[in-house]
C-alpha positions as CSV (number, residue, x, y, z in Angstrom):
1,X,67.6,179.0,111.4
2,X,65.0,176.4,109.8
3,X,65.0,172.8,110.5
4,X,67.6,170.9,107.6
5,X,66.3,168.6,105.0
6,X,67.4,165.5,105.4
7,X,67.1,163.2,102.0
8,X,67.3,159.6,101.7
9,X,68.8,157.9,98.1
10,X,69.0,154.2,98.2
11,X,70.6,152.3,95.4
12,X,73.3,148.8,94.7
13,X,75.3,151.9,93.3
14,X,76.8,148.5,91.8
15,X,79.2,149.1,88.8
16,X,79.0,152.6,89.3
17,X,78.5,155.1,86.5
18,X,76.9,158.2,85.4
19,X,73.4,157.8,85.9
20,X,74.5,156.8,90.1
21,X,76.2,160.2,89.9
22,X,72.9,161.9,88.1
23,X,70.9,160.7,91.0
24,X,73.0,161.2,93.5
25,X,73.0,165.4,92.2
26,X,69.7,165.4,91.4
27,X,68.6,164.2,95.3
28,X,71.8,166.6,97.0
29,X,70.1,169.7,95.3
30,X,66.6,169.1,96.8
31,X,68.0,168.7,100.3
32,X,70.4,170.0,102.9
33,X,72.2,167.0,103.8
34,X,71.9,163.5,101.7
35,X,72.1,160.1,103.0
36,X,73.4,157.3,100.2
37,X,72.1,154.0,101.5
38,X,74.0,151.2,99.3
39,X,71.8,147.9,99.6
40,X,73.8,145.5,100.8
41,X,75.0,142.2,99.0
42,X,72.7,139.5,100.8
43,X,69.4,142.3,99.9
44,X,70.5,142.9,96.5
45,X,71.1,139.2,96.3
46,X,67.6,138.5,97.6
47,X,65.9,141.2,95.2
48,X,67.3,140.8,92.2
49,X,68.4,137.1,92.2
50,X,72.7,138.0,91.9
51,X,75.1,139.3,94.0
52,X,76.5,143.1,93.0
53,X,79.6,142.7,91.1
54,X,81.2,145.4,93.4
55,X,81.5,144.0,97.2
56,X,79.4,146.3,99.9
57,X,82.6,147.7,101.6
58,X,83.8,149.1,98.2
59,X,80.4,150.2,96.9
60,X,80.1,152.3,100.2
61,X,84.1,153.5,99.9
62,X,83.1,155.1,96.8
63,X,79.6,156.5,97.7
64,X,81.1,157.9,100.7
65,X,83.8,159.9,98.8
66,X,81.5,161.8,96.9
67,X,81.1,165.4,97.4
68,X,77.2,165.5,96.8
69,X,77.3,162.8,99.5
70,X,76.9,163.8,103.1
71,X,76.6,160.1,104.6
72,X,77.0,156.6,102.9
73,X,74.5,154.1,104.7
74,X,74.6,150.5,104.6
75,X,70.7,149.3,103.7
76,X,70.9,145.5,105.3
77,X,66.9,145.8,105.8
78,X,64.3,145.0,103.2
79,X,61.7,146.9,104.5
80,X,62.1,151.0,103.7
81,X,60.3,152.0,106.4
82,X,62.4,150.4,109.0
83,X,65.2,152.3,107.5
84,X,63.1,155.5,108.1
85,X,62.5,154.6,111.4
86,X,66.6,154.3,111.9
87,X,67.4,157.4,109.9
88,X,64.7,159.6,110.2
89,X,64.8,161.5,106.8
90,X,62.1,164.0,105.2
91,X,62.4,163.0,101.3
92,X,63.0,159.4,99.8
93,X,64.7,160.2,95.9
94,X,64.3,157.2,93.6
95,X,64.8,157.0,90.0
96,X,61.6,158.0,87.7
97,X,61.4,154.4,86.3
98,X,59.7,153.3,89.6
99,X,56.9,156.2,89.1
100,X,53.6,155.2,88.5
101,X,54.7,151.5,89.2
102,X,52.7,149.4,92.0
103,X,56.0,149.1,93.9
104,X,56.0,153.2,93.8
105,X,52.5,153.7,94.2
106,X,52.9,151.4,97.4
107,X,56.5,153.5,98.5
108,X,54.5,156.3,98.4
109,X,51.5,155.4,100.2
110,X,53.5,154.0,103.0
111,X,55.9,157.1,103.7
112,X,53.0,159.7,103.4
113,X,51.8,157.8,107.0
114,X,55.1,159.0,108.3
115,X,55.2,162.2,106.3
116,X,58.1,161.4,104.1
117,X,58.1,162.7,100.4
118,X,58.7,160.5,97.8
119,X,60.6,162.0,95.1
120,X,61.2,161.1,91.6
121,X,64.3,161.6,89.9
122,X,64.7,161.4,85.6
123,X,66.3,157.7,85.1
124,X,69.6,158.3,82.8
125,X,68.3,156.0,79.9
126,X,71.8,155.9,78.2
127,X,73.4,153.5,81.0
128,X,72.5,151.3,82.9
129,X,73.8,148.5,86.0
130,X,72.1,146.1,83.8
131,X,73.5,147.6,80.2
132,X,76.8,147.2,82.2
133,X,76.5,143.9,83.4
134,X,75.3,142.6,79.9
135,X,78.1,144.2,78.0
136,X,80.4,142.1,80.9
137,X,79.0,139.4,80.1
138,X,79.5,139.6,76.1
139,X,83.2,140.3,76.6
140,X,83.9,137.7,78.9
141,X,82.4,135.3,77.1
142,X,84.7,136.6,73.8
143,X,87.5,136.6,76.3
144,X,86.6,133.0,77.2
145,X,85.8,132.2,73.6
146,X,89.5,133.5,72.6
147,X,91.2,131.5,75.4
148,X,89.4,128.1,74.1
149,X,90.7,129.0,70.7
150,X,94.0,129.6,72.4
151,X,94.2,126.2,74.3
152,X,92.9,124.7,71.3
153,X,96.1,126.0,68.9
154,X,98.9,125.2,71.8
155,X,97.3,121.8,72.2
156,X,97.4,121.0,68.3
């Protein structure tokens, strides 16, 4: 029997939806056994400039209950490599809207020193985190908006 395939898909996995799922599939059917990592709060926070909506515990609850999901790993370094170094996978998945970028040009260059393949899966244009977040933000501030109105009326 061969040596397994052992694939790495890091992600917030924050507000989770379709396109999550889509990578998630997309990575499980190029490897034997798949490793989640879901960046935790304080990286994400540090990246991106915001904490996840969806708390770290939670995100990896629902990760981890996925059936194209062997193993749900909390990513608490910045540094991908160091991850590797923990882990030890053979293929890094990460969505196609990183190729060709410098940040995947770099990802790339650094795991082919260590052997790892860095592959590229199609980005689900139709949603988003960010499209998710955004439409949040529109209906809370109608929410908000109504509730003024509200408080406004009651106190007249």
């Amino acid at each position: 029997m061969g040596r397994r395939l052992i694939g790495y898909a890091p992600g917030a996995y924050d507000l989770f939806h379709v396109g999550h799922l889509n990578l998630l599939r997309r990575a499980r059917a190029r490897c034997d056994y798949l490793i989640a990592g879901v960046v935790s709060d304080d990286q994400l926070e540090r990246v991106r400039g915001r904490r996840p909506v969806v708390p770290l515990a939670e995100r990896l609850e629902i990760v981890s209950h996925l059936d194209v999901v062997d193993e749900a790993y909390a990513e608490t370094l910045a540094d991908k490599l160091e991850t590797w170094a923990a882990l030890r996978f053979d293929v890094f998945f990460k969505g196609s809207d990183w190729q060709g970028t410098p940040k995947g040009l770099e990802l790339e260059r650094r795991f082919a020193e260590v052997g790892v393949d860095v592959v590229y899966v199609p980005y689900t244009l139709h949603t988003s985190s960010t499209k998710l977040r955004r439409a949040l933000a529109v209906l809370g501030g109608e929410v908000a908006a109504r509730g003024d109105a509200a408080v406004e009326r009651a106190g007249s």
